[in-house]
C-alpha positions as CSV (number, residue, x, y, z in Angstrom):
1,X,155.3,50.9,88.8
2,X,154.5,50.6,84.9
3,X,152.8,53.7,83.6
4,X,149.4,53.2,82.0
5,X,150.6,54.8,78.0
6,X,148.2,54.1,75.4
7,X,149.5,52.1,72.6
8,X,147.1,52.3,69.5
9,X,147.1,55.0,67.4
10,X,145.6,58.3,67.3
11,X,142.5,58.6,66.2
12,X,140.3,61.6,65.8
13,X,136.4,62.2,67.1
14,X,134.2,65.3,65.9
15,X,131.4,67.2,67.5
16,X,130.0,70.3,67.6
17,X,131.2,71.2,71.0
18,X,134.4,70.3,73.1
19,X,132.1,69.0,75.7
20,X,130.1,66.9,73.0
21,X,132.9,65.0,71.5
22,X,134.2,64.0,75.1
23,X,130.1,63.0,75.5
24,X,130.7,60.5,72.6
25,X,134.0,59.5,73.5
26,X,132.6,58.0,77.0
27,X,129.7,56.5,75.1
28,X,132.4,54.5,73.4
29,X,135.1,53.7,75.7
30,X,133.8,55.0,79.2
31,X,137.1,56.7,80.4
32,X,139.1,54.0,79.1
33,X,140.8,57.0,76.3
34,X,143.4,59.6,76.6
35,X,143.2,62.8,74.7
36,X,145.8,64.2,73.1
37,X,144.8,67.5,72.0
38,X,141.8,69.3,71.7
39,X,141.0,72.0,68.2
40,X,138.0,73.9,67.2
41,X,137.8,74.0,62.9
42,X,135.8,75.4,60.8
43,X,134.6,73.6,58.2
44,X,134.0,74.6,54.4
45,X,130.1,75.4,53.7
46,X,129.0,75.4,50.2
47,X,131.1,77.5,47.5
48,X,133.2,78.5,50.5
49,X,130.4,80.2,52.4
50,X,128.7,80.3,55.9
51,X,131.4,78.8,57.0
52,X,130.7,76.6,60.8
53,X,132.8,75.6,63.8
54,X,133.4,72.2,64.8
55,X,135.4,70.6,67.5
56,X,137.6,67.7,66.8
57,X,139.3,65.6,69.4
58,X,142.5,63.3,68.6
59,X,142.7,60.7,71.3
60,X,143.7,57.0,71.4
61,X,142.0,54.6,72.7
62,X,143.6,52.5,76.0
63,X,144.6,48.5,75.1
64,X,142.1,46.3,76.1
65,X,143.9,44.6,79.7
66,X,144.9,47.7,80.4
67,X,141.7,49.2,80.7
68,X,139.9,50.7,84.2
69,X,136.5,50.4,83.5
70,X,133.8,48.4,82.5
71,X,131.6,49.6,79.5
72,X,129.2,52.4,80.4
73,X,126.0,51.0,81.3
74,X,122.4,52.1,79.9
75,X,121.5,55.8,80.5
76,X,119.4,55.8,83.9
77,X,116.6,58.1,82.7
78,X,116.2,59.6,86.8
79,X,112.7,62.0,85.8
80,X,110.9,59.1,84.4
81,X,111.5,56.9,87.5
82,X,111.0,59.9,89.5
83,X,107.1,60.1,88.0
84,X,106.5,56.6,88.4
85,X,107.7,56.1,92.1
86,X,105.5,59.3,93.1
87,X,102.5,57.8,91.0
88,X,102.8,54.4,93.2
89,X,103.3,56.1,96.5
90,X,100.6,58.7,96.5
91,X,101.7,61.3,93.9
92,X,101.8,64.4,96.4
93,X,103.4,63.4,99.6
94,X,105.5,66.3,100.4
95,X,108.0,64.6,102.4
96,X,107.8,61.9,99.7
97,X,109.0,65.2,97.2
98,X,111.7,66.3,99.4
99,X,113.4,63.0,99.7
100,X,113.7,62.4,95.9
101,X,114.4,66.2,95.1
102,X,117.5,65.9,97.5
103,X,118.4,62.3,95.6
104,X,118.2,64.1,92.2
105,X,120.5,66.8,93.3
106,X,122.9,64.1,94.6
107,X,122.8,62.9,90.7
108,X,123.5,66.3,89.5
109,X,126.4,66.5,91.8
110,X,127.9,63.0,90.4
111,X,127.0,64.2,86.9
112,X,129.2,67.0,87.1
113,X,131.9,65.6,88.3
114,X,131.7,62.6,85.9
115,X,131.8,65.3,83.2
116,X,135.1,67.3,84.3
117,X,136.8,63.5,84.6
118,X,139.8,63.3,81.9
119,X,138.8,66.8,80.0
120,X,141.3,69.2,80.2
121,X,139.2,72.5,80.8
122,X,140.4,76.1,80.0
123,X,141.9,78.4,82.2
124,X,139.3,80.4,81.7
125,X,136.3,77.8,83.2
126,X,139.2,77.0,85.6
127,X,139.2,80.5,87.1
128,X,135.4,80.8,86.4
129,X,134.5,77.8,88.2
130,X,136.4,78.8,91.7
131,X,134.9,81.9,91.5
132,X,131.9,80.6,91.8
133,X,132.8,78.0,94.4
134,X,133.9,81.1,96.6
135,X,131.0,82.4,96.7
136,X,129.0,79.3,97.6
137,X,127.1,78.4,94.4
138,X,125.4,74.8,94.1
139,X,127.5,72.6,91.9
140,X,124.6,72.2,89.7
141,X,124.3,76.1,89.4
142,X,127.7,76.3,88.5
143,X,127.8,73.6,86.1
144,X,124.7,75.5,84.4
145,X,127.2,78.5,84.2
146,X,129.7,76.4,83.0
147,X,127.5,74.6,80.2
148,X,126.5,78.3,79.0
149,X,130.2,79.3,78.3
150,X,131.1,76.5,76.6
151,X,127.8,77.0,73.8
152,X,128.4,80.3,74.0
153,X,131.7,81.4,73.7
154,X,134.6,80.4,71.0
155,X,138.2,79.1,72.2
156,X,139.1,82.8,71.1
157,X,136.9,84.5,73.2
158,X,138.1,82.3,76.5
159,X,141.5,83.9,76.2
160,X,139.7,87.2,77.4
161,X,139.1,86.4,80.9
162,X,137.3,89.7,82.0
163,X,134.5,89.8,79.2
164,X,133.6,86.3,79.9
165,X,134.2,86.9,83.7
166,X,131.2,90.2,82.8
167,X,128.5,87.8,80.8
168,X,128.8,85.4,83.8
169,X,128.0,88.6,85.9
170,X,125.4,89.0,83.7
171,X,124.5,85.6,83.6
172,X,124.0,85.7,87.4
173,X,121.7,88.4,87.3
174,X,119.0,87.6,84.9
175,X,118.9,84.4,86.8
176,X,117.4,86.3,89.8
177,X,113.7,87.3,90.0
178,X,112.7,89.7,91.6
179,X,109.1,90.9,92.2
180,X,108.4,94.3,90.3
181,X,105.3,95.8,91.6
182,X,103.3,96.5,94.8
183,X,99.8,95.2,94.9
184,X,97.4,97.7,95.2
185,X,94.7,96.4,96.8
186,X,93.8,97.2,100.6
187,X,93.0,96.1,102.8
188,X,95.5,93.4,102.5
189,X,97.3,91.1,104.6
190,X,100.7,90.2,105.1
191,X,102.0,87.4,106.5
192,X,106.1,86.6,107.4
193,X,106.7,83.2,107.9
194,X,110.1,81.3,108.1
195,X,112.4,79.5,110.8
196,X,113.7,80.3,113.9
197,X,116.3,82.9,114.4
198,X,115.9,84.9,110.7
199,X,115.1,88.2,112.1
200,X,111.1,87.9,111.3
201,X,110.2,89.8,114.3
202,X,112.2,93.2,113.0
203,X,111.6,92.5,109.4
204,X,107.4,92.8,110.6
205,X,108.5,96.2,112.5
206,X,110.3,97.3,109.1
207,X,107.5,96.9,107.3
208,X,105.3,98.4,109.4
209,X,107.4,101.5,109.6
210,X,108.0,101.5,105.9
211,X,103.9,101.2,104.9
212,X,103.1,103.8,107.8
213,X,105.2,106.3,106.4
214,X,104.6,105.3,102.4
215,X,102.5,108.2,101.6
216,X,103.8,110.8,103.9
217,X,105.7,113.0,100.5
218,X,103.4,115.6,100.1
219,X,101.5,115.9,103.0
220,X,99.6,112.8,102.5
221,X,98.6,110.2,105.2
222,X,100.5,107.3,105.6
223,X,98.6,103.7,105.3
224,X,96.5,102.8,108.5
225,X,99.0,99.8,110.2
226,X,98.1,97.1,112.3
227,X,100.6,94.3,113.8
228,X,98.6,90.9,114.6
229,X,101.1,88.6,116.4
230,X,100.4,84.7,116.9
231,X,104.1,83.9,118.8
232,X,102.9,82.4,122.0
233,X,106.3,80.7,122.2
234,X,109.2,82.6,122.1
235,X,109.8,84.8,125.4
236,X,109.4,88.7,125.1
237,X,108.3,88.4,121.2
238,X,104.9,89.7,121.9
239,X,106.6,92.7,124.3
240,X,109.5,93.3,121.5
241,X,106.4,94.3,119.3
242,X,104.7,95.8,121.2
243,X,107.5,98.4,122.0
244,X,108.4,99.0,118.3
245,X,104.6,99.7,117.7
246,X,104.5,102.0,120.8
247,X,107.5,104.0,119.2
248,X,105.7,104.3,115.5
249,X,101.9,104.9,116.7
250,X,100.9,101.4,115.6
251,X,98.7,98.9,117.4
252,X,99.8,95.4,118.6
253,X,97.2,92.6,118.8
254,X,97.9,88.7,119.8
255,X,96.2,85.9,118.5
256,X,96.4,82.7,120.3
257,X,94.0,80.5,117.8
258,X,92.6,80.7,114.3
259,X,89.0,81.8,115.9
260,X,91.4,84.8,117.5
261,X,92.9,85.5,113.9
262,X,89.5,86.3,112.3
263,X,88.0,87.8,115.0
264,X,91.0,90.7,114.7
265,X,90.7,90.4,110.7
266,X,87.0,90.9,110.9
267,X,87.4,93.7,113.8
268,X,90.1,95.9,111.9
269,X,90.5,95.1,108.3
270,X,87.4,97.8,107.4
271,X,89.8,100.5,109.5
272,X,93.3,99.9,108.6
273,X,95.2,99.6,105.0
274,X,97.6,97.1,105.9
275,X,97.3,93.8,108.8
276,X,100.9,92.8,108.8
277,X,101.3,89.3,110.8
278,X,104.0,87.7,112.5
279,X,104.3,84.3,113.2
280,X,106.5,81.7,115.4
281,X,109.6,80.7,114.3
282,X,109.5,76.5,113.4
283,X,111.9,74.5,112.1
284,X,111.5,73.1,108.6
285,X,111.4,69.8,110.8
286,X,108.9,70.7,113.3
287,X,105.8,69.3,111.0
288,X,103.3,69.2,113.7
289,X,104.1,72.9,114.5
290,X,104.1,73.7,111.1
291,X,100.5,72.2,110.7
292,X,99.4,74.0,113.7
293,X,101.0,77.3,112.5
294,X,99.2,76.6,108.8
295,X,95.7,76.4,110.4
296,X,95.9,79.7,112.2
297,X,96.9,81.0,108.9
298,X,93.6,79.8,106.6
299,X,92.6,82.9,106.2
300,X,89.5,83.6,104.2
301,X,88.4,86.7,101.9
302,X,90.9,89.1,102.5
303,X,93.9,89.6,99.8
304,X,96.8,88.0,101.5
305,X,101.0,87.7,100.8
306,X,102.6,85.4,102.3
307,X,106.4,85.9,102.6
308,X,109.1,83.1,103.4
309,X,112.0,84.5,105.8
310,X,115.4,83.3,105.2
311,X,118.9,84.3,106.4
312,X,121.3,85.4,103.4
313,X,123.8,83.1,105.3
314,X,122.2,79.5,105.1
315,X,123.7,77.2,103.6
316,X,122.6,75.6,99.9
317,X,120.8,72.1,101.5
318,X,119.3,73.9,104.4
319,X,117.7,76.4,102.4
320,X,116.4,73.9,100.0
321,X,114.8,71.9,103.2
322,X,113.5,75.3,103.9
323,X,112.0,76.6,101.3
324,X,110.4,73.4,100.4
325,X,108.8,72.7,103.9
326,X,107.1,76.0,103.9
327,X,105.2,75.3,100.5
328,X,102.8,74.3,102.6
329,X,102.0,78.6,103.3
330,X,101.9,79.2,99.8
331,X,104.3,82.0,99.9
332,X,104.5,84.1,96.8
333,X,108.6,85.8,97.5
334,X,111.4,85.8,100.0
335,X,112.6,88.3,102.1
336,X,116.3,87.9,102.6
337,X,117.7,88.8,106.1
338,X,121.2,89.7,107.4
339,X,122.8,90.0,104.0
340,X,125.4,92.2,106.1
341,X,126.4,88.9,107.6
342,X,127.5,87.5,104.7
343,X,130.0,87.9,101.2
344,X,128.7,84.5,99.9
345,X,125.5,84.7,98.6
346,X,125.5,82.1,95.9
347,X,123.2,79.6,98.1
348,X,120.3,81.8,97.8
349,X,121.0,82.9,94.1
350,X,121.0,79.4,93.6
351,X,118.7,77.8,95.4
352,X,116.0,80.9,94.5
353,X,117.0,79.6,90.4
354,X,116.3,76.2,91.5
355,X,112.9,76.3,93.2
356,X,111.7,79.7,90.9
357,X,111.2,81.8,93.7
358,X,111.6,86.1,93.5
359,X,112.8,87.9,96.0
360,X,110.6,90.9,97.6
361,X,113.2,92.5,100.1
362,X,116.7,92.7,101.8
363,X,117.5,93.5,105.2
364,X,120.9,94.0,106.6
365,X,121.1,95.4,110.0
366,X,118.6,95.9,113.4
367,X,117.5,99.5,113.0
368,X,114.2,100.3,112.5
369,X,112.4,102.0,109.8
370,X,115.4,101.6,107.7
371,X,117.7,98.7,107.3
372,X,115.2,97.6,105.0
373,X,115.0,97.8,101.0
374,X,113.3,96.1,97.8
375,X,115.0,93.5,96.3
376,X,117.0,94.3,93.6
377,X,119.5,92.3,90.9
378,X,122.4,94.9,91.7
379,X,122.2,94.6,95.2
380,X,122.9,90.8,95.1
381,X,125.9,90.9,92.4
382,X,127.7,94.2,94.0
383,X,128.3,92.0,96.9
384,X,129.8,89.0,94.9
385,X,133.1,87.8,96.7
386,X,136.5,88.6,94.2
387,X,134.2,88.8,91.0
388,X,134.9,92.2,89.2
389,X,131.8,94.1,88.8
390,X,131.1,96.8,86.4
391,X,128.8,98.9,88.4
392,X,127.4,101.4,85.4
393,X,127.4,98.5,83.0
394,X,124.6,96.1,85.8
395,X,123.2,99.7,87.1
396,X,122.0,100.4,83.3
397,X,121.1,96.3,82.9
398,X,119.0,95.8,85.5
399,X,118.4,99.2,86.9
400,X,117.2,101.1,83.8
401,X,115.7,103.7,85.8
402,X,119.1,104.4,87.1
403,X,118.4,103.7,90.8
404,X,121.3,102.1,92.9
C-alpha cells in the first residue's frame, strides 16, 4: 500500500495563533496539507521595540490526485438560520427551542473535533483535555478551556504543566455562579421543583430545619416555618413530611389544587416567615404534568423562589433536557443534590455555564438539619477527579472571607 507523502515543497503560513494559522490552512486546502513543524517568532517592531509573537506554520501542500477532500464549502452561519426557522415557526415554541439547542450542540461537537483533525497539540492541552474528559465536562466546555490556553498562554509557558493545570482550576471556578445573598423579605415563598428521584422531599425538610433554627445565636427566635405539600402522587411523600415536621415543631399542609394553594397562602403567610413548598417529581417529558404542576404554582402577591432540583450525577444531555423543560417555573438557582454520589461534576459545571444558571445549595447525604450547605466555588473544584488543587490559593480566590 503506497504511502500518501507530499511532494511540493514547503511552504510557510503565518498567524497570530497556532490555532489560527491551521484556521487558514483549511480555508485553503481543507485537510488536503501536512504540517511539518510548528514555531512561535517574534517579530521586529519599530527601532527594535515592542516586540510581538507570531505563529508560523511550514507545511506542504498534498498533489492534486492525491488529495482526500473536496474544497471546504461556504461557512454555514448556524445562529442566523437558527433566528429565521424560529421566526417562521412561531418564535417561542419551547419544544421548538430544545430541538434546535440540542442540534447546535451537535455542531459544536463536530466543530471541535474538526479543529483537533491533523494539528499536533501540546502535551500540555493533551493532558489538560483528558483531565477534563474525566471529570465529565461537555466537549464544548472543554474546547472553551482549551481555546483560553492557547490565547493565553505562550509555547513557554505550556512546558509548565502545573501553573497551567492551576489557571484552568481557576478558570473552572469563575465560570460557576453562585448566588451571594439571602433575600430579605418575608413572608416569602419557596418552591423546589425538579424530576423524580432528586431528593426534593429532604432537600424541603433541610430547609426547613435550616430557616427554623437561622436566628437561634443569641437567644433569638428562629423564623416561623410552614411546609405546604402538593405530591398527591408519590406513596408516603405527604407522611415522610409530615414526620420530619413532627420532629422539628413545624406544620405540614396538603394542597390538592391551585384554589387549595391560596387558600393556605392566604390562611398562614400573615403568621409565618417562610412557606416552603414541595412539589411532585415529573419528568422533563411529562408536559401535561408539568402544565398541571405550573398552574398550581401561579402564585400571586407573595415574594416567591423558585428552585430547580437536580442530582450532581446526571449526565450532560439529560440535565440540559432538564433544566430547559422547567423554564417554564421560572426558577431563579439550582440546588444540587447527592454530590456525595459522585467525583465527576463537570456536567453540571458545564451545563450551569451553558444555560447561565447559579447555584443556591449542595446536599450530600439523608440527615436532617444538616447535610445541607450554600453553594460555594470551592466546594465544586475540591471535589474535581485527579486535578491538583491548591486549597489556600481557591480558599483565598473565591472565599475571601476565609470560610471553607
Amino acid at each position: 500500500m503506497a504511502l500518501n507523502i507530499p511532494e511540493l515543497p514547503p511552504m510557510v503560513m503565518h498567524g497570530e495563533t497556532q490555532a489560527d494559522c491551521i484556521k487558514k490552512l483549511r480555508s485553503i486546502y481543507g485537510s488536503d496539507f501536512h504540517i511539518i513543524r510548528q514555531e512561535e517568532k517574534k517579530s521586529e517592531g519599530v527601532l527594535g521595540l515592542f516586540k510581538k509573537k507570531h505563529y508560523e506554520v511550514t507545511y506542504t501542500p498534498l498533489q492534486p490526485e492525491r488529495r482526500k477532500s473536496p474544497a471546504p464549502s461556504p461557512v454555514f452561519d448556524f445562529e442566523e438560520e437558527k433566528r429565521k426557522f424560529i421566526q417562521a415557526n412561531g418564535g417561542g415554541n419551547p419544544q421548538m427551542k430544545l430541538i434546535l439547542d440540542e442540534l447546535n450542540q451537535l455542531r459544536r461537537n463536530i466543530d471541535e473535533k474538526t479543529a483537533n483533525l491533523s494539528s499536533d497539540e501540546p502535551a500540555t492541552i493533551v493532558q489538560i483535555r483528558e483531565l477534563l474528559r474525566k471529570n465529565d465536562f461537555t466537549p464544548c466546555y472543554i474546547q472553551k478551556i482549551v481555546d483560553r490556553i492557547r490565547k493565553e498562554c505562550s509555547l513557554e509557558d505550556l512546558d509548565d504543566f502545573n501553573a497551567v493545570q492551576r489557571s484552568v482550576v481557576d478558570w473552572i471556578g469563575e465560570s460557576i455562579q453562585t448566588v451571594k445573598n439571602e433575600y430579605l423579605s418575608y413572608p416569602q415563598v419557596i418552591v423546589l421543583v425538579g424530576p423524580t428521584g432528586v431528593g426534593k422531599t429532604t432537600s424541603v425538610a433541610k430547609l426547613a430545619a435550616k430557616y427554623a433554627a437561622l436566628t437561634l445565636k443569641g437567644g433569638v427566635q428562629g423564623k416561623r416555618v410552614h411546609i405546604i405539600t402538593i405530591d398527591t402522587y408519590r406513596i408516603g411523600a405527604q407522611q415522610q413530611l409530615e414526620t420530619y415536621g413532627d420532629l422539628m415543631g413545624i406544620p405540614v399542609s396538603l394542597a390538592e389544587s391551585a384554589d387549595d394553594m391560596q387558600k393556605l397562602l392566604t390562611m398562614y403567610s400573615k403568621d409565618v416567615d417562610v412557606i416552603l413548598v414541595d412539589t411532585t417529581g415529573r419528568s422533563p417529558k411529562d408536559y401535561e404534568g408539568l402544565a398541571k404542576m405550573r398552574s398550581i404554582l401561579d402564585l400571586k402577591k407573595l415574594p416567591t423562589r423558585v428552585f430547580l432540583t437536580v442530582s450532581a450525577a446526571t449526565k450532560a444531555s439529560d440535565l440540559r433536557t432538564i433544566m430547559q423543560q422547567y423554564e417554564i417555573f421560572g426558577y431563579e438557582s439550582l440546588i444540587v443534590t447527592k454530590m456525595d454520589e459522585t467525583d465527576c461534576l463537570g456536567s453540571i459545571i458545564s451545563i450551569m455555564d451553558e444555560k447561565n444558571k447559579t447555584a443556591a445549595y449542595f446536599t450530600d447525604g439523608q440527615r436532617v438539619p444538616s447535610n445541607i450547605e450554600k453553594a460555594t466555588q470551592v466546594r465544586m473544584l475540591i471535589q474535581l477527579a485527579d486535578f491538583k488543587i491548591d486549597r489556600e490559593h481557591i480558599n483565598r480566590k473565591f472565599s475571601p472571607e476565609g470560610t471553607d
